[in-house]
VMD Tcl script that builds the backbone (N, CA, C; Angstrom):
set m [mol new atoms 237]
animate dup $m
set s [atomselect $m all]
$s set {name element resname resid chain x y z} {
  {N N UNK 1 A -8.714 8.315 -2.884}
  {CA C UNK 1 A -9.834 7.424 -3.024}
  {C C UNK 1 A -9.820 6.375 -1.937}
  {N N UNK 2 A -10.728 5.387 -2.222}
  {CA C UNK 2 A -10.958 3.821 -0.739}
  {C C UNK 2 A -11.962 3.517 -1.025}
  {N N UNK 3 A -11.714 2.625 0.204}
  {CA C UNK 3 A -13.278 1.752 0.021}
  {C C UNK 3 A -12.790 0.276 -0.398}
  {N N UNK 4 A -11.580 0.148 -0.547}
  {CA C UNK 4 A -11.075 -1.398 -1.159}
  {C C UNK 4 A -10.625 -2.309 -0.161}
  {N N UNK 5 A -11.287 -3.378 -0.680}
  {CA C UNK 5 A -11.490 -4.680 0.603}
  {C C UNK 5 A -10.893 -5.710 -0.019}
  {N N UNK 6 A -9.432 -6.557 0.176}
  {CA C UNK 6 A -9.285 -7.847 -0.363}
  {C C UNK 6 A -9.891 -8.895 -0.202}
  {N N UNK 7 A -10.778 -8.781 0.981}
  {CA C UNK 7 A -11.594 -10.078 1.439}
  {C C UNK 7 A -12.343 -10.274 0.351}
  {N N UNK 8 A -12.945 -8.969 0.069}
  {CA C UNK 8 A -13.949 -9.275 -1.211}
  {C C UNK 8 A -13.588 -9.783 -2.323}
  {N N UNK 9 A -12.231 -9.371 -2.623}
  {CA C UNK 9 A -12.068 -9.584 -3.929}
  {C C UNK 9 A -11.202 -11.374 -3.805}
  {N N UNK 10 A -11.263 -11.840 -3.033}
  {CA C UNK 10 A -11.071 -13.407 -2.869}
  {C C UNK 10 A -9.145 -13.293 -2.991}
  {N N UNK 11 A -8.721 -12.318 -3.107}
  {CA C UNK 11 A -7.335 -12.621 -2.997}
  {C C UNK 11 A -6.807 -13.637 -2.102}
  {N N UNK 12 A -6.618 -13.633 -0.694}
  {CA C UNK 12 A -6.285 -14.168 0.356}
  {C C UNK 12 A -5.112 -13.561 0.425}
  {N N UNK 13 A -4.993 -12.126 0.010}
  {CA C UNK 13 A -3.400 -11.734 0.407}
  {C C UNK 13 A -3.698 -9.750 0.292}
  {N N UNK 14 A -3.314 -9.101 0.912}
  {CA C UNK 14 A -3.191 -7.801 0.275}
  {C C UNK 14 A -3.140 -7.371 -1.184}
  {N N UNK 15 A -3.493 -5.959 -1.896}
  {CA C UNK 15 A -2.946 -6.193 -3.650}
  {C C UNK 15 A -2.027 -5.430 -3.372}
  {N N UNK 16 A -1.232 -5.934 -4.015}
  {CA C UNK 16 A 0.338 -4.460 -4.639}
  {C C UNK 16 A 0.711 -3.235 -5.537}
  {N N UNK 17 A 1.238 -3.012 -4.828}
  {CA C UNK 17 A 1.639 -1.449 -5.840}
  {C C UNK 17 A 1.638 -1.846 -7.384}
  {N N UNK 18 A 2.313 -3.075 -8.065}
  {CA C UNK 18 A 2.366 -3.551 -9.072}
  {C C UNK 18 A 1.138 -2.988 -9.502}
  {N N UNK 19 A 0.009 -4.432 -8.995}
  {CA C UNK 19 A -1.042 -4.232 -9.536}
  {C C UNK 19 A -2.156 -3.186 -9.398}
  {N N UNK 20 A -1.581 -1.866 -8.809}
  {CA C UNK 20 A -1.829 -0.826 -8.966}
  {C C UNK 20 A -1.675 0.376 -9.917}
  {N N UNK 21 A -0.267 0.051 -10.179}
  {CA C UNK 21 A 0.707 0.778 -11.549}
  {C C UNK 21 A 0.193 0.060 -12.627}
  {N N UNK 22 A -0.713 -0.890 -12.787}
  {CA C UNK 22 A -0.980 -1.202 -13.847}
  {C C UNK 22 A -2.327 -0.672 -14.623}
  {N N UNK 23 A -2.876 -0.134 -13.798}
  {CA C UNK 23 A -3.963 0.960 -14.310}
  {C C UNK 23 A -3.821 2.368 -14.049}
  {N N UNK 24 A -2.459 3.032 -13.089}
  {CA C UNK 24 A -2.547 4.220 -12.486}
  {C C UNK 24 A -0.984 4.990 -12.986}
  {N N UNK 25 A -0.448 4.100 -13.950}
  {CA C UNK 25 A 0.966 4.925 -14.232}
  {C C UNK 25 A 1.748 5.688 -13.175}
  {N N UNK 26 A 2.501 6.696 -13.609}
  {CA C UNK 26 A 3.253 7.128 -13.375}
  {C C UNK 26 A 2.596 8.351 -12.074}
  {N N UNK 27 A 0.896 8.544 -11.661}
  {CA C UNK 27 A 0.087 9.129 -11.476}
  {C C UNK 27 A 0.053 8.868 -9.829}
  {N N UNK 28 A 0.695 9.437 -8.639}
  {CA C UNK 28 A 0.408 9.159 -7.599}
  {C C UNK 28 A -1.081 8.898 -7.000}
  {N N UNK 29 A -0.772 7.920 -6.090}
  {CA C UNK 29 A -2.335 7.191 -5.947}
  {C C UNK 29 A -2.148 6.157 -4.577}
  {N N UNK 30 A -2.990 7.135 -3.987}
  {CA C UNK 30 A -3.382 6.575 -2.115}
  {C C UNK 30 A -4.950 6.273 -2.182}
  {N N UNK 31 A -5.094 4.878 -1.672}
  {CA C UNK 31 A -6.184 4.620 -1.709}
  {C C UNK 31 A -6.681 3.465 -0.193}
  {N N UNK 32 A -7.828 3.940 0.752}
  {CA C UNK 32 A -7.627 3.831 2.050}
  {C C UNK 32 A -8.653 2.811 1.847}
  {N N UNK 33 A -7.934 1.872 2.734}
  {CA C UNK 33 A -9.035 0.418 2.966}
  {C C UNK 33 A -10.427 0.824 3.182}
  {N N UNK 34 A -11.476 -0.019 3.109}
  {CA C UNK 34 A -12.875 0.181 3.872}
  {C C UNK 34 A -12.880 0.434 5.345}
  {N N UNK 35 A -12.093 -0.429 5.709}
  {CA C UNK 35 A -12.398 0.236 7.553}
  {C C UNK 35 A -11.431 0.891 8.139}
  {N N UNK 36 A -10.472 1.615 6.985}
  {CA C UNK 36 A -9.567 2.623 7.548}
  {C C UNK 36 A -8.252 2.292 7.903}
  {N N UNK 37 A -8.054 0.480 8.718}
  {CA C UNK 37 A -6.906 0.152 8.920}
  {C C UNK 37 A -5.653 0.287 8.007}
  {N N UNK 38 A -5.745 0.783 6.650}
  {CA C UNK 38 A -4.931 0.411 5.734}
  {C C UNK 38 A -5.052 1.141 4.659}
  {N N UNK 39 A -3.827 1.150 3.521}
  {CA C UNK 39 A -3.725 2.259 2.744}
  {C C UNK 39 A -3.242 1.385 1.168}
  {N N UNK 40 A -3.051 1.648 0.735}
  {CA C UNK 40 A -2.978 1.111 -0.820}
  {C C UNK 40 A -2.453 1.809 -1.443}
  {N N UNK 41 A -0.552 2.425 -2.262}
  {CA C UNK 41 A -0.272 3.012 -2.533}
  {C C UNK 41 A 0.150 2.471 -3.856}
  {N N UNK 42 A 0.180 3.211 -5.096}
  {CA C UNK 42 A 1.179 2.665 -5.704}
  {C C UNK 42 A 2.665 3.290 -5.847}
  {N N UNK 43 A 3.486 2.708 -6.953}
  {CA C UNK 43 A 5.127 2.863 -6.991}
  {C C UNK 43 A 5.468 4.346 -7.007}
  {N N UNK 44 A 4.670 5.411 -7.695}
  {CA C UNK 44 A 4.291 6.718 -7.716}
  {C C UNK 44 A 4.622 7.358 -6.376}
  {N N UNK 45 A 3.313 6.946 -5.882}
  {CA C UNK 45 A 2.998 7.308 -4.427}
  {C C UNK 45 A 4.264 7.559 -3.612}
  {N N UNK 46 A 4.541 6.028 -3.274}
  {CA C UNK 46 A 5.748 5.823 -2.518}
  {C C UNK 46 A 7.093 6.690 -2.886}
  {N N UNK 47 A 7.547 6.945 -4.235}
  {CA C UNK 47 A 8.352 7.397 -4.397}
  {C C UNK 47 A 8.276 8.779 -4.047}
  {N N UNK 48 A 7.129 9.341 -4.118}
  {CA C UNK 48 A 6.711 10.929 -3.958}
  {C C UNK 48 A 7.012 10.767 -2.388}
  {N N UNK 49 A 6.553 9.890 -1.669}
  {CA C UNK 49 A 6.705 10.057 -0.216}
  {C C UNK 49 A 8.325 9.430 0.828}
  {N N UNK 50 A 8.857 9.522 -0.461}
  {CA C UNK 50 A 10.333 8.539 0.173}
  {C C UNK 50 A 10.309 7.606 0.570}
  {N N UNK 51 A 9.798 6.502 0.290}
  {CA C UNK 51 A 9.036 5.429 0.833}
  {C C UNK 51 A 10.176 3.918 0.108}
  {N N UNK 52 A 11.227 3.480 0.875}
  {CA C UNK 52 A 11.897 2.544 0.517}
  {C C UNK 52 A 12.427 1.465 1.084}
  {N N UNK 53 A 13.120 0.262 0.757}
  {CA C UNK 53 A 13.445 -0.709 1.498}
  {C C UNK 53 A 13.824 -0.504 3.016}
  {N N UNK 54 A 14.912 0.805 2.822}
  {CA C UNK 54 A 15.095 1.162 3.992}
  {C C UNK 54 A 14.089 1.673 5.409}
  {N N UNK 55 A 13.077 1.976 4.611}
  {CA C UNK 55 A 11.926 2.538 5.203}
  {C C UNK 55 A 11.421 1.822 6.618}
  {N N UNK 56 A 11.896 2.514 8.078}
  {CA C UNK 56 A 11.547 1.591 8.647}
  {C C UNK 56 A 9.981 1.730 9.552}
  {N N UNK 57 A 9.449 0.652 9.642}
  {CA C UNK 57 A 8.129 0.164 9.859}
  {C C UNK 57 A 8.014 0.975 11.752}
  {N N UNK 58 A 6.908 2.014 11.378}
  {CA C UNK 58 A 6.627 2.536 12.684}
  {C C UNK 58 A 5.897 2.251 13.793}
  {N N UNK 59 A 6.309 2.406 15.201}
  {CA C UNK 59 A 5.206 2.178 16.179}
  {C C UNK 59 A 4.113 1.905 16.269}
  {N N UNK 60 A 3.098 1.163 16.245}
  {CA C UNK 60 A 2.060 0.804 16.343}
  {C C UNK 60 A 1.317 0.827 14.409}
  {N N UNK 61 A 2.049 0.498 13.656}
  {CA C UNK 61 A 2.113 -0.148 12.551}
  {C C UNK 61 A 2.579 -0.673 11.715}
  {N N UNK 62 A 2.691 -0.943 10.071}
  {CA C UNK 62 A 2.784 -2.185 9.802}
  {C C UNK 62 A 3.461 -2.009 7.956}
  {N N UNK 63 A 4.348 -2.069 7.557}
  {CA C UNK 63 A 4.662 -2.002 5.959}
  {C C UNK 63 A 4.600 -3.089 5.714}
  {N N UNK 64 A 3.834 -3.180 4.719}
  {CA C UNK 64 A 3.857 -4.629 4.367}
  {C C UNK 64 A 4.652 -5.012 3.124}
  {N N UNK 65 A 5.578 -6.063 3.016}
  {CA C UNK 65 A 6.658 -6.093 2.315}
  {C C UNK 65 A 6.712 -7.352 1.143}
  {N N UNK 66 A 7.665 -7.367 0.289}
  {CA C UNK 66 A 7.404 -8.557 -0.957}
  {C C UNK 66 A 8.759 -8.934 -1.229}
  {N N UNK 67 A 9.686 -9.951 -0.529}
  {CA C UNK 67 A 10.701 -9.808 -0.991}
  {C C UNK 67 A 12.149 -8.685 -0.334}
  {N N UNK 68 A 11.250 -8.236 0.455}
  {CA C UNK 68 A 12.334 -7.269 1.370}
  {C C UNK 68 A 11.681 -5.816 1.443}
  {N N UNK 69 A 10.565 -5.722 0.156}
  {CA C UNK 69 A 10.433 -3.844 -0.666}
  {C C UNK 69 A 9.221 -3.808 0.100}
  {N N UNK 70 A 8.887 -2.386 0.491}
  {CA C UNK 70 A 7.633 -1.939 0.420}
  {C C UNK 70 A 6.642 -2.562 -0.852}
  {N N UNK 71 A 5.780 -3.292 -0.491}
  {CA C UNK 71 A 4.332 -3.681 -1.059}
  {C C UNK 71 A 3.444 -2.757 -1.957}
  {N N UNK 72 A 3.482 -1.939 -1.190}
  {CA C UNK 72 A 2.092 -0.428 -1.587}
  {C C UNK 72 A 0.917 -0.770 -0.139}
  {N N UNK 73 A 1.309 -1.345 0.464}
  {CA C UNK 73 A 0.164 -1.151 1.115}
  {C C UNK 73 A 0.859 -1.268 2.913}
  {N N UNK 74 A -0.350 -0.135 3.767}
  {CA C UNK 74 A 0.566 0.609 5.100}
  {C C UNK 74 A -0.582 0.133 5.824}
  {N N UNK 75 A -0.051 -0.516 7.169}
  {CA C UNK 75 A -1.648 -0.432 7.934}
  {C C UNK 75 A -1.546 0.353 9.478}
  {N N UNK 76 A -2.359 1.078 9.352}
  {CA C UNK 76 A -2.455 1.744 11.049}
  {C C UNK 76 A -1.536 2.775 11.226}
  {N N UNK 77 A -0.715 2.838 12.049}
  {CA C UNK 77 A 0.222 3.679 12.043}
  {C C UNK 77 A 1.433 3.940 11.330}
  {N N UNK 78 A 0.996 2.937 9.947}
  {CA C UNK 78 A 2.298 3.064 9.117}
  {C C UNK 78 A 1.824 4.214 7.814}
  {N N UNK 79 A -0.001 4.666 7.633}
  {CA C UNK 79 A 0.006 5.124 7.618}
  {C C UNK 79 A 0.025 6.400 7.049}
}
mol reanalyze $m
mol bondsrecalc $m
mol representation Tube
mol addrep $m
């Protein structure tokens, strides 16, 4: 799925996998920004894709992190 914009939704911050797992369970779930830069995963997701602290942040993109962890959300070449 996509189409999700934080600007809109007045956050002033990216949303998180958290508040992703909180409507999407245990149910892997990629969901791509409106203008493509960016991805929205939840805890599912990531785990299906090996996706962990260790995980390191690739060339010409961006993991965005909370505390040290993957976020749920990848921008550009992360991907």
């Amino acid at each position: 799925g996509g189409g999700w914009n934080q600007e809109v939704w007045g956050l002033g911050r990216f949303p998180t996998a958290a508040e992703l797992d909180a409507v999407t369970g245990d149910l892997p779930v990629w969901l791509a920004r409106a203008d493509g830069h960016a991805a929205w995963a939840n805890s599912a997701a990531m785990k299906a894709a090996g996706v962990t602290a260790a995980t390191p942040t690739p060339a010409g993109g961006r993991i965005e992190k909370v505390g040290g962890r993957p976020s749920g959300v990848f921008v550009d070449a992360a991907m």
